[in-house]
C-alpha positions in Angstrom: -19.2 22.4 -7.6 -16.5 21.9 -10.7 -15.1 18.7 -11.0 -11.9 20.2 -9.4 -13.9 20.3 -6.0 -15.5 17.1 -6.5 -12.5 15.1 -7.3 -10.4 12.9 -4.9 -6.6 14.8 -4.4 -3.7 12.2 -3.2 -1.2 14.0 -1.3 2.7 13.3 -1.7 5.1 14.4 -0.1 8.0 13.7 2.7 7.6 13.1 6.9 10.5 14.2 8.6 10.3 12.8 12.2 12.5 15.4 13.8 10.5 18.4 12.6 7.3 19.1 15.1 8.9 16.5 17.7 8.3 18.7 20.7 4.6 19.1 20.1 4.3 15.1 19.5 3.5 15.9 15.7 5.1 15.1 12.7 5.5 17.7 10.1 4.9 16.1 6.4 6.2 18.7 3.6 4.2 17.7 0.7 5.9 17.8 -2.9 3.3 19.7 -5.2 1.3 22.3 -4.7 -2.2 22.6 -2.9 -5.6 21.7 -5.4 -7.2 25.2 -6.2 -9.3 26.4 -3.3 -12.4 29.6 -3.4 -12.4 29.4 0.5 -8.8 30.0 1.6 -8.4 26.2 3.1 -7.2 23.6 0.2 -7.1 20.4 2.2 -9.8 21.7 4.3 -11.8 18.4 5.2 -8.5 16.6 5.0 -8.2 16.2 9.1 -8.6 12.5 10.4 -7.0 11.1 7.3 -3.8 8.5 7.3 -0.8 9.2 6.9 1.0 6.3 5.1 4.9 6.1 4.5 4.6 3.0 1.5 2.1 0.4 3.2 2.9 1.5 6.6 -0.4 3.7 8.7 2.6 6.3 10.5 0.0 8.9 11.5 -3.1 10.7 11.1 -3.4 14.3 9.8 -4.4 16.9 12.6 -4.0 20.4 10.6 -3.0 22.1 7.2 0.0 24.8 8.4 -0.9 28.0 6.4 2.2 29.6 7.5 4.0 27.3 5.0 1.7 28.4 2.2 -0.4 25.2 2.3 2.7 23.2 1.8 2.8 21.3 5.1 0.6 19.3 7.3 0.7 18.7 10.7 0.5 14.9 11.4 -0.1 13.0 14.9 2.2 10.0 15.1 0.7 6.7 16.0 
């Protein structure tokens, strides 16, 4: 593994409630670009994680949306 694959990779980025409302998931658009990936998947292994707006647990992450070039991730809303 490099130290790229081994290395922790804290996602930013904006929630906006009204996108993915339908489907009871929130869509977050993150602000930089996904870490370097050999296997096509760059969060890959991120499902389950929280979803925090500041200090406040708003959802866990269900799914990396590849149609958005790996710049958006489906989150369940607690």
């Amino acid at each position: 593994m490099s130290a790229i694959e081994e290395e922790l990779w804290q996602a930013t980025g904006t929630i906006n409630p009204a996108t993915g409302r339908v489907g009871n998931r929130h869509v977050g658009t993150l602000g930089e670009h996904s870490p370097q990936s050999t296997d096509g998947r760059p969060w890959g292994g991120l499902s389950g994680a929280a979803a925090f707006c500041g200090d406040l647990l708003t959802g866990v992450i269900a799914a990396d949306l590849a149609g958005l070039a790996h710049a958006g991730l489906h989150t369940v809303p607690l």
